[in-house]
MIVO-379949 format. One record per residue (C-alpha): residue in one letter; x, z, y. Coordinates in steps of 0.02 Angstrom, whole numbers, plus 50000, padded with zeros to 5 digits. Layout:
// residues N
AXZY/...
//
This chain:
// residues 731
X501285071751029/X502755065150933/X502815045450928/X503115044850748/X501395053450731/X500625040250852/X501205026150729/X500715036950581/X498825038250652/X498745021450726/X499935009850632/X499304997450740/X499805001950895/X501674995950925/X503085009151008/X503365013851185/X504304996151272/X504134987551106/X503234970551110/X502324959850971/X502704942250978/X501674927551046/X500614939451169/X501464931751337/X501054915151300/X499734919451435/X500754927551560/X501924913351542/X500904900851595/X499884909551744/X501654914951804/X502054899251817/X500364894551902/X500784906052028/X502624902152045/X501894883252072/X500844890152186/X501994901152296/X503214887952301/X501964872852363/X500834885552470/X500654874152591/X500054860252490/X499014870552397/X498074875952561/X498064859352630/X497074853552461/X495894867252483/X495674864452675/X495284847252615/X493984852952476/X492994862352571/X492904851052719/X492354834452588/X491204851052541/X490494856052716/X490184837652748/X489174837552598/X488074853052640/X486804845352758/X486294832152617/X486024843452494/X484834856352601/X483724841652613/X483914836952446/X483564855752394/X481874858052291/X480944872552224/X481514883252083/X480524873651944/X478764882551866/X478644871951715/X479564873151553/X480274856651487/X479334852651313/X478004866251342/X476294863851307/X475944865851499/X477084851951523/X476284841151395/X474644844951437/X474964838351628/X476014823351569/X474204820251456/X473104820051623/X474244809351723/X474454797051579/X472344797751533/X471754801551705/X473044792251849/X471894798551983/X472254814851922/X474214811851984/X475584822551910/X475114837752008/X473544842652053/X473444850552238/X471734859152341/X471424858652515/X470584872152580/X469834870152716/X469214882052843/X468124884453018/X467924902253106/X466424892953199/X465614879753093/X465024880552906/X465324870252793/X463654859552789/X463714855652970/X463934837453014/X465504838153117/X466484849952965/X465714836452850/X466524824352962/X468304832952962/X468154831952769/X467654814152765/X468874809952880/X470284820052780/X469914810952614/X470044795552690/X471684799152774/X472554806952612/X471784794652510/X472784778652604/X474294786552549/X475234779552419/X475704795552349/X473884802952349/X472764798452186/X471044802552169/X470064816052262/X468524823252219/X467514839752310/X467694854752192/X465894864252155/X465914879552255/X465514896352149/X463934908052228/X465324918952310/X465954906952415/X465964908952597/X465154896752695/X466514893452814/X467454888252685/X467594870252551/X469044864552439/X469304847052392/X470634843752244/X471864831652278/X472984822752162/X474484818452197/X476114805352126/X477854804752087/X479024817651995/X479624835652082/X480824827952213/X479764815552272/X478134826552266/X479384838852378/X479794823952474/X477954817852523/X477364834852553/X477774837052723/X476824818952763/X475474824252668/X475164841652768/X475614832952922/X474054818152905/X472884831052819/X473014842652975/X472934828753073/X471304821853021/X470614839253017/X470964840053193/X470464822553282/X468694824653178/X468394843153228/X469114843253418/X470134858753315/X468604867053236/X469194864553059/X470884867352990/X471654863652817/X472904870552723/X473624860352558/X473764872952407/X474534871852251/X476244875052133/X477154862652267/X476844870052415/X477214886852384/X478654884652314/X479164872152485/X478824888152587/X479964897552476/X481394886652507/X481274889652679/X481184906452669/X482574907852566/X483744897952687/X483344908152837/X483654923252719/X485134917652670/X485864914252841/X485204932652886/X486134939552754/X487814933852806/X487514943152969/X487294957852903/X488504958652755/X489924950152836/X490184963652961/X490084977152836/X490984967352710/X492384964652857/X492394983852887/X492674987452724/X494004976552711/X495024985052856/X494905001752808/X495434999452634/X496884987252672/X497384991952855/X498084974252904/X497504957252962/X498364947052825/X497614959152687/X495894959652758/X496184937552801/X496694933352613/X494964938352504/X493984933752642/X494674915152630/X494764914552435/X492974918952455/X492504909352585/X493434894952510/X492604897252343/X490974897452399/X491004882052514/X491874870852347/X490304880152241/X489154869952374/X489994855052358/X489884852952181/X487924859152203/X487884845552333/X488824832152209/X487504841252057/X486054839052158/X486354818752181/X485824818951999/X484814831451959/X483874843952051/X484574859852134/X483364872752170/X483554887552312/X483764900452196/X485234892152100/X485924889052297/X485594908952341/X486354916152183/X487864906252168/X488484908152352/X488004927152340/X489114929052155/X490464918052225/X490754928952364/X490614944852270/X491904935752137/X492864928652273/X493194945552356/X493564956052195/X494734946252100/X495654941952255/X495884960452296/X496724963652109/X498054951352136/X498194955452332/X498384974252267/X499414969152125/X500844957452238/X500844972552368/X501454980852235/X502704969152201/X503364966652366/X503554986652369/X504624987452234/X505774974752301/X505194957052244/X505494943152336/X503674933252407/X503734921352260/X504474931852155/X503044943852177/X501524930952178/X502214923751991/X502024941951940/X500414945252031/X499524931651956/X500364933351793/X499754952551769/X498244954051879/X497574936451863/X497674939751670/X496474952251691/X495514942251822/X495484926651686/X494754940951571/X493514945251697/X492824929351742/X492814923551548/X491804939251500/X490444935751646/X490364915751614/X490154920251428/X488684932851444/X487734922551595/X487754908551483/X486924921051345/X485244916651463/X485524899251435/X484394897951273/X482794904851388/X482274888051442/X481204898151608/X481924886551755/X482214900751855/X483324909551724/X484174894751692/X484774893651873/X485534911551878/X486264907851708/X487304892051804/X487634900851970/X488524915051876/X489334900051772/X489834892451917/X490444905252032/X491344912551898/X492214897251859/X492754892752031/X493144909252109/X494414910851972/X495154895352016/X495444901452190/X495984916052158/X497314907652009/X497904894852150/X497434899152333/X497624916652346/X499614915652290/X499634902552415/X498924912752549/X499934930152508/X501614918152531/X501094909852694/X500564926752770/X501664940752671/X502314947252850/X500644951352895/X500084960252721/X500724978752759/X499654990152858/X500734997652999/X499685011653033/X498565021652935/X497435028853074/X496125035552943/X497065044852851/X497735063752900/X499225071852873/X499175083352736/X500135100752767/X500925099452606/X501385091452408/X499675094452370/X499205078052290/X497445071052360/X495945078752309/X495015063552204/X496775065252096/X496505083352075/X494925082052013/X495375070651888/X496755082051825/X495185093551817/X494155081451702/X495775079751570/X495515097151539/X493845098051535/X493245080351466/X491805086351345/X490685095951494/X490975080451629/X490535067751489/X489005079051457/X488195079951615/X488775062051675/X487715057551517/X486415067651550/X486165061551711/X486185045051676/X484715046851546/X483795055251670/X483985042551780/X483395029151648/X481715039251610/X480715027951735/X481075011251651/X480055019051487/X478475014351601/X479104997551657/X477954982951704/X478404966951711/X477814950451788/X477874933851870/X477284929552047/X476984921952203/X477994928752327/X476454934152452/X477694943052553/X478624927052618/X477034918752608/X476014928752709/X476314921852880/X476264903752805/X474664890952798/X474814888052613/X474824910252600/X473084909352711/X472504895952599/X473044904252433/X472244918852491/X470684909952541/X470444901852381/X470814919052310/X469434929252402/X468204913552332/X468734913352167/X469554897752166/X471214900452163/X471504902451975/X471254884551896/X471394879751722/X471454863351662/X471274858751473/X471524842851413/X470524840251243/X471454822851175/X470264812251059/X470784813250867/X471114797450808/X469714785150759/X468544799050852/X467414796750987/X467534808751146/X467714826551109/X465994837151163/X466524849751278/X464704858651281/X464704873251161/X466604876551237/X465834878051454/X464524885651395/X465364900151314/X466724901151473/X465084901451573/X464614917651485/X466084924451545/X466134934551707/X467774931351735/X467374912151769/X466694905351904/X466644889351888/X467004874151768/X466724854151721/X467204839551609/X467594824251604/X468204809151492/X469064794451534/X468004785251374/X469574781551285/X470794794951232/X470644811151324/X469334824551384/X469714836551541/X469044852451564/X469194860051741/X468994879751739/X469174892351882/X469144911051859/X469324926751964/X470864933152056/X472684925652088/X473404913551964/X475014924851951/X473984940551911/X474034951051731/X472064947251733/X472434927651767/X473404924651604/X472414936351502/X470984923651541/X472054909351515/X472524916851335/X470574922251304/X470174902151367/X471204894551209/X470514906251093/X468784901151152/X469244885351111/X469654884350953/X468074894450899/X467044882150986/X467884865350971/X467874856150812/X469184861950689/X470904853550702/X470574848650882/X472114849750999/X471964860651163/X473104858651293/X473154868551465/X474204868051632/X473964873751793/X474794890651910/X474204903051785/X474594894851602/X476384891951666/X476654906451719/X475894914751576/X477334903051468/X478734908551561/X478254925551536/X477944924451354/X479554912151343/X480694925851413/X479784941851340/X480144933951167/X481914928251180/X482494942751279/X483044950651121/X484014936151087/X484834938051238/X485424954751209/X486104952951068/X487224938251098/X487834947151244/X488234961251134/X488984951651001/X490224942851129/X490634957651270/X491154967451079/X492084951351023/X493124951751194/X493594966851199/X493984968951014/X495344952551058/X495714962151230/X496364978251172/X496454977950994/X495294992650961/X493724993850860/X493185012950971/X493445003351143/X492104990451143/X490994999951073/X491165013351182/X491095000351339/X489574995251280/X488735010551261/X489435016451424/X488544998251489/X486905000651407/X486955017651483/X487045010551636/X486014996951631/X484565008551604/X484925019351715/X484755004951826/X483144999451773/X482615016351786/X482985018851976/X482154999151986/X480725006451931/X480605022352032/X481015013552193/X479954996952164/X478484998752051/X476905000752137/X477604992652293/X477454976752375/X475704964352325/X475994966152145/X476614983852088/X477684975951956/X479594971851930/X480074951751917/X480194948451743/X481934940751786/X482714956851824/X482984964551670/X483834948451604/X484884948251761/X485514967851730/X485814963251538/X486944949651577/X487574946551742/X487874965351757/X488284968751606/X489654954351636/X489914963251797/X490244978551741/X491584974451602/X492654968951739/X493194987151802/X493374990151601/X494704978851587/X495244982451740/X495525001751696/X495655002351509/X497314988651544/X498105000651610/X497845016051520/X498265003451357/X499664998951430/X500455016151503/X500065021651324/X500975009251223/X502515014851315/X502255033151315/X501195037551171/X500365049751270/X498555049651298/X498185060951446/X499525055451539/X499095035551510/X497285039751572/X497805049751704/X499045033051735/X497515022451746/X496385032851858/X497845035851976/X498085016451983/X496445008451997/X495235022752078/X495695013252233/X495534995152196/X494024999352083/X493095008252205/X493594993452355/X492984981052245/X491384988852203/X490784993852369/X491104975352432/X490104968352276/X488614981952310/X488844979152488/X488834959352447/X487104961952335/X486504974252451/X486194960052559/X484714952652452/X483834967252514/X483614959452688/X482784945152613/X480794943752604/X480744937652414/X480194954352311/X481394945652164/X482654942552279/X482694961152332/X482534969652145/X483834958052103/X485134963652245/X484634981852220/X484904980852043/X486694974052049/X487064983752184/X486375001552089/X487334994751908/X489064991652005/X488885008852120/X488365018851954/X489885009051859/X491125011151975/X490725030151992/X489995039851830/X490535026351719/X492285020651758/X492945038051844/X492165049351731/X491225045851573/X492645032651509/X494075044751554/X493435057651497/X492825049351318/X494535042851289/X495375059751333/X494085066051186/X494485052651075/X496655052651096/X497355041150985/X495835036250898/X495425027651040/X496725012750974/X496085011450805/X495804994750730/X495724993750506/X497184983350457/X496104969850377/X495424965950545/X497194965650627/X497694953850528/X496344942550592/X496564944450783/X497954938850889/X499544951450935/X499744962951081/X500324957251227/X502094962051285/X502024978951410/X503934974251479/X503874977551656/X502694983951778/X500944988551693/X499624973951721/X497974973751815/
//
């Protein structure tokens, strides 16, 4: 096609080698980053040596200092409900905890389980951190080996953390010097699971790195065949994710840091780490190649390929901080470890990696390309074919890539969501036996409503409110009492696990109740397992659409300030809501109906709208850069896609199989979440990588030619200039 035509069609895109002014402004300054860099590579490694030793030393402090991922929403009625009963009712403590206790010999009205009781509640109740404890009425159905005493207990999250292990520890004691071992107790509540969590997720943690490392390592060799190559991300990682710990270890002297914020944030920096270092290592190979002198060639590597690494990093801190206005704890912390990671595996990879590629450029070149054949002749490699293939026929490979990523989306029309115990990783624990104890009697799902006195009132009657619960069979149990001054407490249990569908229907069926049978204009507060949980869920369901559509509104806004086109972001986003649901889709065939609760972690969806999403807009930048850029020069549009596949089909494809290998690794965890959450990166960046990136987007912009650059001149106006395409094309 004629250029002049190109600048008829698509006035603003500028001519072949022509630049607009003010674009480099960018490039200048991480050129000079990584000039800086080059040139003090030494220092530069000796400051991060330093870093992550100060960071290591700080590791050990903040494991013990680690605390559960948080249940309760801040400024919740939950939360003000159970700030209520530990104002009105101090016995009641700021948590309320059961111990269930059990005998496979005695029952529970023989003297010598009385006896281990007694002596129990007499133990716990010394404590300074125990408050009152009363025995909790035991429902028809109970079995007679079994009683539950309800315990509360003092102090905010950390210390409650801090105190459990006494607690257990004198409880099971007690049991045991009354009994001679006939009685056991277990300490059940929103603390203790979560405790057992954290230690699960520690040794899961440490068995992940043994079994991604390797394959992360193999990887590594095969697709840069030398030591240097393969030495470089793996320390840029590495060195990332130790300085992410230390400031999680500096974080958590202040506030609390919970396991899942720990998990995520190592897990993203080292997926970060890896990929943006292998762009600039690709990119300074390159360089070196072509002549450039080591210095020379890092200044140019991070000025091109750390420009689209800033991109990259910007684009996924922008959308995980989307999930910042769902105030769910647990949300919250992936929100900050994709924050986080983000942030400081871009500062290793802006500072360290040039560093690195200087000190060890001699050892960057493969010698030896064992796995790779000789071909018999000019044919050029078969993956290149084949894209040559899909320029000519673009509209039936964008068809059936389509089609079969609809098809694979079908599933996720008959998603189910939830919250939950993790019974998995709790199944082997005493706090899983005494969960499920509690659950076989009924117990286990307790409701507490606090009924506060309206002013110049006397107590509230709670009468015509248990005796209508009572009615229902889904309760098996429930009592009030006042403290004669400003607040009645209602204690209600009901059938089946506090994390269950049925659980916080009841606790949704238990306010309405309520307010038919309390006086008008009386406040009803409730907390306990199942009303926070049934929060969060609500909290999230209702503000997921928020969610979406900020990250929307600012993956479009980036790329509309990226590559100047109005077609291009909206295409990427299409492509990535294609995607995403066909990633929810294959989470749903593969996990639904599986595990203790059937259902998919409310979480996950959130996770593949943003951190994926984010994700995935890497290899778009990555790839579209460089068809953009060959473009601007040429004005041809096959040949500039053609240009981009050729040049990133390899990095692309290195970089995703390390992040879905890096992912993949959650799957060797116990946590249910943990694993939908791995699979479902790992799924999103193997689809993107594959049907999205080296087929659907080719393929759409070889349909869409010049089009593809069109931007209305009022809006070009508003947005900054192009950057200058002089030299080597960026990425």
């Amino acid at each position: 096609m004629p250029l002049g035509t190109v600048r008829r069609r698509s006035r603003d895109v500028p001519a072949p080698g022509t630049a607009r002014r003010g674009g480099s402004r960018r490039g200048a300054v991480l050129a000079r980053l990584g000039a800086a860099s080059a040139a003090h590579a030494r220092l530069v490694v000796a400051v991060w040596l330093v870093l992550a030793a100060a960071a290591a030393a700080l590791v050990p402090g903040l494991l013990q200092r680690l605390s559960p991922p948080p249940l309760e929403l801040r400024g919740s009625a939950s939360a003000e409900a159970a700030a209520l009963i530990a104002r009105s009712f101090p016995h009641q403590g700021d948590e309320q905890l059961v111990l269930a206790f059990d005998s496979a010999t005695l029952r529970s009205r023989d003297p010598r389980y009385q006896r281990a009781v007694a002596a129990v509640v007499e133990a716990l109740h010394a404590r300074p951190d125990i408050g009152g404890l009363q025995p909790l009425p035991s429902p028809a159905q109970v079995n007679p080996h079994h009683a539950y005493v309800m315990a509360g207990v003092h102090g905010d999250e950390r210390a409650r953390q801090r105190n459990l292990p006494g607690q257990i520890a004198t409880a099971a004691r007690a049991a045991r010097d009354a009994s001679g071992g006939t009685v056991t107790v277990a300490l059940v509540g929103v603390s203790p699971v979560f405790a057992e969590l954290i230690r699960a997720d520690l040794d899961d943690l440490r068995r992940m790195e043994l079994v991604t490392v390797p394959l992360i390592l193999f990887l590594l060799v095969v697709g840069l065949g030398a030591a240097g190559a393969v030495a470089v991300p793996l320390l840029v990682a590495g060195g990332a994710g130790l300085l992410s710990l230390g400031v999680l270890a500096l974080g958590g002297a202040a506030i609390g840091i919970d396991s899942t914020l720990l998990t995520a944030t190592v897990t993203i920096c080292l997926a970060l780490g890896l990929d943006y270092c292998l762009l600039i290592l690709l990119r300074y190979r390159q360089g070196r190649r072509e002549g450039g002198g080591p210095r020379e060639a890092a200044a140019h590597a991070v000025a091109t390929a750390g420009s689209t690494v800033c991109w990259c990093a910007t684009i996924i801190m922008i959308t995980a901080a989307c999930m910042l206005i769902i105030p769910a704890p647990a949300v919250l912390s992936m929100a900050l470890a994709a924050v986080l990671a983000a942030f400081l595996t871009l500062t290793a990879a802006l500072t360290l990696a040039p560093a690195l590629l200087v000190l060890l450029d001699r050892r960057l070149e493969p010698t030896k390309r064992l796995w790779r054949r000789a071909r018999r002749d000019d044919r050029p490699p078969a993956w290149l074919r084949m894209a040559g293939h899909l320029m000519r026929r673009p509209g039936r490979y964008a068809l059936a890539a389509a089609l079969l990523l609809l098809l694979a989306a079908v599933p996720a029309l008959d998603l189910r969501l939830g919250l939950h115990f993790d019974r998995h990783t709790l199944a082997r624990t005493d706090v899983g036996h005494g969960l499920a104890q509690m659950e076989d009697d009924h117990l286990a799902n307790l409701t507490l409503l606090a009924l506060p006195h309206a002013p110049g009132a006397g107590p509230v009657d709670p009468s015509a409110l248990t005796a209508a619960l009572e009615r229902d069979p889904r309760v098996t149990m429930t009592g009030a009492i006042d403290n004669g001054r400003d607040l009645t407490l209602v204690t209600i249990a009901g059938r089946g696990a506090p994390d269950s569908t049925d659980a916080a229907d009841l606790v949704r069926d238990i306010g309405r109740t309520a307010q038919e049978s309390l006086p008008a204009g009386q406040r009803v507060l409730m907390t306990g397992a199942a009303a926070m949980l049934a929060e969060v869920y609500d909290e999230m369901r209702g503000r997921a659409w928020q969610v979406i559509a900020l990250v929307l509104l600012a993956s479009f806004v980036l790329l509309l300030i990226t590559f100047r086109s109005l077609l291009i972001p909206l295409k990427a986003i299409a492509m990535n809501l294609l995607s995403v649901g066909a990633t929810l889709g294959l989470v749903t065939l593969c996990f639904q109906g599986t595990g203790s609760t059937g259902d998919i972690n409310a979480a996950v969806p959130l996770l593949a709208l943003t951190v994926v999403f984010g994700l995935s807009m890497d290899y778009e930048v990555f790839l579209v850069h460089r068809i953009a850029e060959h473009y601007r020069r040429t004005g041809d549009n096959t040949a500039a896609v053609l240009h981009g596949l050729r040049h990133t089909a390899r990095p692309i494809t290195l970089a995703a199989a390390i992040i879905a290998v890096t992912f993949a690794g959650l799957l060797f965890t116990h946590r249910h979440d943990f694993q939908q959450a791995g699979f479902a990166v790992a799924v999103a960046i193997i689809i993107d990588a594959t049907l999205i990136r080296m087929v659907l987007v080719p393929a759409l912009m070889r349909l869409l030619g010049h089009r593809n650059w069109w931007l209305p001149r009022p809006l070009a106006r508003l947005l900054p200039p192009l950057r200058p395409v002089d030299g080597p094309p960026t990425g």
